[in-house]
N, C-alpha and C positions, 0 to 999 in steps of 0.2 A: 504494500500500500504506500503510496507519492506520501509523502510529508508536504504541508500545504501551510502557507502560514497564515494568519488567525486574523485579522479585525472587528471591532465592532463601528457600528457606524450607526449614525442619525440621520443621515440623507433622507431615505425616505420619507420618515417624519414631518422633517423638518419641509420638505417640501408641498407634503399633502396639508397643513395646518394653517399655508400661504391664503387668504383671502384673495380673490378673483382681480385683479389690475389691470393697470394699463400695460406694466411688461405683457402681463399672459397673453392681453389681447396680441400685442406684438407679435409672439411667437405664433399664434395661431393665423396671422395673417400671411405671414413671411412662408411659410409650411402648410396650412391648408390652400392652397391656393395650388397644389398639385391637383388634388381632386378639378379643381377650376377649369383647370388647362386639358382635363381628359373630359370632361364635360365640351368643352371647347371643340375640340379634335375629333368625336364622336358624332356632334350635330354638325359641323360643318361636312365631314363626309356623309351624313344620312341629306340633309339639305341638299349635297352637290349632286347625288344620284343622278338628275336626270342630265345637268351640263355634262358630266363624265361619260353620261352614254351618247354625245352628240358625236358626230363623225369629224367636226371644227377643235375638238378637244381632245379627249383619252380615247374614245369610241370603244369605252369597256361592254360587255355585255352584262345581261340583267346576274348571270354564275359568277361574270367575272366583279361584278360588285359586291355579291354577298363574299365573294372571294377574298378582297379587298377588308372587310370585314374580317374575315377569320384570320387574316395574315395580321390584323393588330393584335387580337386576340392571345393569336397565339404569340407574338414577339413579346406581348406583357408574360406570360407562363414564365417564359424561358427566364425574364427578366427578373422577375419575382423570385422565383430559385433560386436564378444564383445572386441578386443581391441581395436578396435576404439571409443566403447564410453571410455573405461576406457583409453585412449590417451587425449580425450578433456580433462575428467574429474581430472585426477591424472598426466599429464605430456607427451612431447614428449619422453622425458629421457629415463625416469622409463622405458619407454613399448617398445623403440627400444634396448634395452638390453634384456627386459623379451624377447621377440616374437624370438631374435636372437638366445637365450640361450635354447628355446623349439625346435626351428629349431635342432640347431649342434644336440642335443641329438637326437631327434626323430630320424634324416638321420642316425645316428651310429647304431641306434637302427634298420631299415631298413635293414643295412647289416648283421643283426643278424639272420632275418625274415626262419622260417624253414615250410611253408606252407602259401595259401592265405590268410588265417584268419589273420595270425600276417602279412603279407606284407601289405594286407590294411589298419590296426589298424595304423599300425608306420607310413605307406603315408598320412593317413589323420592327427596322429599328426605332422607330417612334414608341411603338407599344412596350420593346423590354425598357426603356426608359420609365414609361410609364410602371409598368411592373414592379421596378425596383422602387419608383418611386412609394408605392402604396404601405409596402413593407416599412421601410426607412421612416416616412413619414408620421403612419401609426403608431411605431413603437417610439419615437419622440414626443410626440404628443400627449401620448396615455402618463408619459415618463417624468413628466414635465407639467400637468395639468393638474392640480390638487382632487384629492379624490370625492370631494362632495362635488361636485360639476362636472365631474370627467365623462358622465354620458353627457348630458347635454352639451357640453362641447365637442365632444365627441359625433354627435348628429347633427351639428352646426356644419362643423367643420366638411363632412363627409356629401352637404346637403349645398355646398359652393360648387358641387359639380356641376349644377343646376344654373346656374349662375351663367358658368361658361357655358352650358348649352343654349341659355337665351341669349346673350352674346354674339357666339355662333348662330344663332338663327337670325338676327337683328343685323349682323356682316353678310351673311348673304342673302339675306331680301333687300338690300344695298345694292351689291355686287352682282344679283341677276336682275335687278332692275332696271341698273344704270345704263345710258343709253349712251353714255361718256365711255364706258368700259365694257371692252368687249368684250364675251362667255369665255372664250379663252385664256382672255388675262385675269377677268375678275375672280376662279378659282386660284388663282394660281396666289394671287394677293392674299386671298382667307387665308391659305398656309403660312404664308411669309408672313402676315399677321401674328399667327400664334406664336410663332419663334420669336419675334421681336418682345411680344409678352411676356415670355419665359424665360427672357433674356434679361430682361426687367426684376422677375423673381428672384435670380440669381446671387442679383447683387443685395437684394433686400435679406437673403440667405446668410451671409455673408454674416452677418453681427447673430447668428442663432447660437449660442453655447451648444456645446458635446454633453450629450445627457449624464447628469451627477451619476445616475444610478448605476450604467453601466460603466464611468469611471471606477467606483466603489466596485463593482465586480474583477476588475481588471488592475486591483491592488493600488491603483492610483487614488485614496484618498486625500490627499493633499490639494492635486488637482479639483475634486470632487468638492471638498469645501472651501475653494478659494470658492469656485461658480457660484454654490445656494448661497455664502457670504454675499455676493456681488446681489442675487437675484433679492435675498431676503433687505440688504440695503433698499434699494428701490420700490420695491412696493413696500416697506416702513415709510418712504417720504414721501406716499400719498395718501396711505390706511393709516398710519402712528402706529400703535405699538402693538407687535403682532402677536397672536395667541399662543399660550403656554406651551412645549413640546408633551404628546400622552406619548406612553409605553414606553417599552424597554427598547436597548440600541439593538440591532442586528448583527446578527455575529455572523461570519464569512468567513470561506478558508480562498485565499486569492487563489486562481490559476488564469491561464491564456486564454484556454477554449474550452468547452464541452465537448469530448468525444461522443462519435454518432453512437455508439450501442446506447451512452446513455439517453440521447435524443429520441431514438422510437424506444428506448425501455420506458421513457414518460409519456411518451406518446398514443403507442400502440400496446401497452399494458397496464404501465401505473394510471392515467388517464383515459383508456378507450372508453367511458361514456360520453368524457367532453369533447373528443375527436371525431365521435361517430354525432354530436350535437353539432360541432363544428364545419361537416362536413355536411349536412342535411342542409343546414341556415345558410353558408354560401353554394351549393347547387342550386337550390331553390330559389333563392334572391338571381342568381347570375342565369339562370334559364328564364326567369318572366322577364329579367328587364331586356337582355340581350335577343332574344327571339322577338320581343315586340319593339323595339327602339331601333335596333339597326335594320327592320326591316318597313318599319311603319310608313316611310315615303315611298317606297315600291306597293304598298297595300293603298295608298291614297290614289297611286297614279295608277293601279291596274283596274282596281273597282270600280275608282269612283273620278277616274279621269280626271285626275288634281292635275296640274301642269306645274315643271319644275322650279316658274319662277314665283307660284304661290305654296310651293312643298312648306318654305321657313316658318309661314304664319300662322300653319297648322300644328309645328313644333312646339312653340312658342310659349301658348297656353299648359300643354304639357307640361314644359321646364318650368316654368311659375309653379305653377301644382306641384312639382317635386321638390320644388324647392320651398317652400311654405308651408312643407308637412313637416319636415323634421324641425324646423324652426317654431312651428307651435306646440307641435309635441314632445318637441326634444324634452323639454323640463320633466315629463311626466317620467321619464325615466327615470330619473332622480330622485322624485317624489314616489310616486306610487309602485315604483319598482323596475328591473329588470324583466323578470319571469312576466309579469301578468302583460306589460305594454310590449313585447317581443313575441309574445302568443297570440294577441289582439289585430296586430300589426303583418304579422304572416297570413293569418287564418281569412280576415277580414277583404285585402284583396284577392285571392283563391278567390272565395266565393262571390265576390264581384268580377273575376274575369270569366266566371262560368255561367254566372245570369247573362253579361252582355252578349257573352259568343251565341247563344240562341235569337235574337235580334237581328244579331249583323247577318247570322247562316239565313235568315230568311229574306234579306235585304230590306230587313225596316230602318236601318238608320242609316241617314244620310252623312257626309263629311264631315260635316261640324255636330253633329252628336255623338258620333265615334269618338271625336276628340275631345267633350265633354266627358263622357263615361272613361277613357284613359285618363284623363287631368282627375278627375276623383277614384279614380281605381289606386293610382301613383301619387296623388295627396299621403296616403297613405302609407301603400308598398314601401316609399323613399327613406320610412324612416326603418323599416324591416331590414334593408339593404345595407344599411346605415348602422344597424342593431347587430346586423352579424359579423360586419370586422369589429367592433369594439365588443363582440362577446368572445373573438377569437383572439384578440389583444386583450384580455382581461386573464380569461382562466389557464394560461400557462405561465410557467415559470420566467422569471426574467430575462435569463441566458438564452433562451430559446423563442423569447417573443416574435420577432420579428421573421425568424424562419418557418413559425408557426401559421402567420401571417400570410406567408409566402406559396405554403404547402396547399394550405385550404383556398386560398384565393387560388391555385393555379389547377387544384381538383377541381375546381369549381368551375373555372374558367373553362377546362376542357369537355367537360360534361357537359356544363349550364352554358357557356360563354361561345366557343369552337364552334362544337354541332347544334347548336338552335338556330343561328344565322343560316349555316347549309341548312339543315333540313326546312326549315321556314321558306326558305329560295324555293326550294323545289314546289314543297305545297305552293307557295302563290303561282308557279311558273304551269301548273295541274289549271288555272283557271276557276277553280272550285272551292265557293264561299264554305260547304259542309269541309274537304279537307283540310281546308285551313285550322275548323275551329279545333279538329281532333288536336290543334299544335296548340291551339289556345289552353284547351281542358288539359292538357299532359301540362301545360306552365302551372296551370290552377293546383292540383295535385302536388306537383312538387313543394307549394308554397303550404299548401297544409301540412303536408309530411314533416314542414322544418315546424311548424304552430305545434304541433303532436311532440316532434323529439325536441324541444324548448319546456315543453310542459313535463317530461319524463326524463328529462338530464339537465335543465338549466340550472345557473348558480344564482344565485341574489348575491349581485355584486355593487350595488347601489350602497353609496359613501362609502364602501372599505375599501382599505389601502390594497394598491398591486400584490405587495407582499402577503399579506393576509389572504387572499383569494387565493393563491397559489403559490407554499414557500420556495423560495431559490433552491435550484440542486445543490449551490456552494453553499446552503446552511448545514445540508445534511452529510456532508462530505465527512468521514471518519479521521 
């Protein structure tokens, strides 16, 4: 057995007992605003659909757009892996800079794109950017957010993707409007756009500290308490004088890394009911939103004969709706619980996207009811979606958050995220409102299934510290 040496530390403590500020706000500006940018990048390729299919532009087909689709998809998977292990192992810092800096370039690199081959190449390095981003950024955040508001920040945070998706729908009903700018150019500008924004975040990145917590793991206490010194200074010179430290210090034995046997020994044993919860909550969230969102301007324009330069303004209402649910609900996670508002939240749109799909199969709702009924089906859903990375950044240990983060967002992705784009392509390309809906009722289901395994494995993690939800491996160290 390694001999390992010993601290005790107050980090945590000291950080979860911080009153909410204007640093916090900060941090969560500079860092949630990845979410922003995949919002961003998501609705301007659903928007672009129909320019992308002109024969003056990319002249993709309706496979090669859903295609187009799963090559981000998948470049996030990949992304996610492996910046998420290299997030536990090398820092939050380091890899929300790296992941940001692969992003801006990729998206510029996108509006460069002169056929499919290079348009999917650049989406999917777009996407591992994004990937690493999710990991990286979540486990900063949770890390760094006091633990009475870490959900609702947490659904704030996660609910700015919405943000960039109205954004993105608001740049290109601009840009397919304008009569100044021609289809050609004016996608090419949305992407050059996004880069120029995330080029912006970058530097706003820049003044983020290195999370205390995983300094503390990595023997660097010093460093560790100069930051909460720094952090707990500043918000003192706006709250006054800050509330007493509870509980005893944590005791740690430092090392480098966690070896993988012990990563799936917490994983796939000591923890397999939170894993198999963990794994239910992101399928189920990543199949309803991605089989409806990435495909929902191909469902406007085959149906219902939407034309590409009004796709954005059908989006639009959507992204408001998803963005206004986790911002009025977020609190209630705080309040009235984890369990009860994550089971409410899943179960609730299921059964609303399985009343609508009976409507639409018989062609009683027209364009803008369909998008009434989505904008209140994802009122909702946004904050489910929302619920399942911060319950899969909650209930694992610290050393292992962010790969944790990683795993399940890229199961999910590949089940829920990959194959619901393709399979959705083909049903709409079938011509037939009934196969469609069978894609709708399999989304519906899924979302229950995660309401059921939330009610049979969730944790009430609402105001307890990270460490208390799940102790460090380097507590239990011999």
């Amino acid at each position: 057995m390694p001999e390992y040496r010993q601290i005790e530390t107050d980090v945590p403590a000291r950080l979860d007992r911080l009153p909410w500020s204007r640093w916090h706000l900060r941090i969560v500006l500079a860092l949630g605003t990845s979410w922003l940018l995949d919002g961003l990048q998501v609705t301007l390729a659903g928007s672009l659909v129909g320019i992308l299919e002109n024969k003056d532009t990319l002249g993709l087909s309706d496979p090669e757009v859903t295609a187009g689709a799963t090559t981000y998809l998948a470049g996030a998977v990949f992304g996610a892996l492996l910046f998420g292990y290299l997030t536990d192992r090398l820092g939050r810092r380091k890899l929300f800079l790296l992941t940001l800096a692969i992003y801006s370039t990729a998206t510029l690199l996108t509006a460069f794109s002169w056929n499919f081959a290079s348009f999917a190449i650049f989406r999917f390095i777009t996407g591992t950017g994004i990937g690493g981003e999710y990991a990286a950024i979540n486990s900063a955040v949770d890390e760094l957010i006091p633990s009475k508001v870490r959900g609702t920040v947490d659904l704030v945070v996660n609910a700015t993707f919405w943000l960039g998706a109205a954004f993105g729908s608001l740049v290109s009903v601009y840009l397919l409007n304008s009569r100044s700018i021609a289809p050609n150019v004016g996608w090419r500008i949305a992407f050059g756009t996004a880069a120029i924004l995330a080029i912006g975040v970058l530097f706003m990145r820049l003044k983020v500290p290195e999370s205390p917590r995983w300094l503390m793991l990595r023997g660097k206490e010093l460093d560790a308490d100069k930051i909460v010194c720094g952090i707990e200074k500043k918000v003192a010179s706006t709250k006054g004088k800050l509330p007493p430290l509870e509980g005893k210090k944590l005791k740690l034995k430092v090392r480098d890394h966690t070896p993988w046997g012990e990563i799936f020994q917490n994983m796939w044993v000591d923890n397999r009911k939170r894993s198999l919860l963990g794994l239910a909550l992101m399928v189920g969230q990543s199949f309803f939103y991605n089989s409806i969102f990435f495909t929902y301007g191909l469902i406007l324009n085959k149906f219902y004969h939407v034309g590409p330069e009004k796709l954005p303004m059908h989006l639009l209402p959507f992204a408001l709706g998803n963005f206004l649910g986790p911002i009025l609900l977020g609190k209630f996670f705080d309040t009235v619980g984890r369990k009860p508002m994550i089971i409410a939240t899943f179960a609730i749109p299921g059964l609303l996207l399985a009343a609508t799909s009976i409507p639409f199969a018989r062609g009683a709702l027209t364009a803008h009811s369909l998008d009434l009924c989505f904008t209140v089906i994802f009122f909702v859903a946004s904050s489910a979606a929302s619920a399942a990375y911060l319950t899969v950044s909650e209930i694992f240990p610290l050393e292992i958050r962010a790969l944790a983060i990683a795993i399940f967002y890229a199961i999910g992705t590949l089940i829920g995220g990959v194959g619901s784009p393709l399979l959705f392509g083909f049903l709409i390309a079938t011509g037939s409102r009934s196969m469609l809906v069978w894609g709708y009722l399999l989304g519906s289901a899924l979302m229950i299934l995660g309401a059921l395994a939330e009610w049979a494995y969730g944790v009430e993690a609402a105001g307890k510290s990270l460490e208390s939800i799940s102790e460090p491996l380097q507590s239990k160290l011999g």
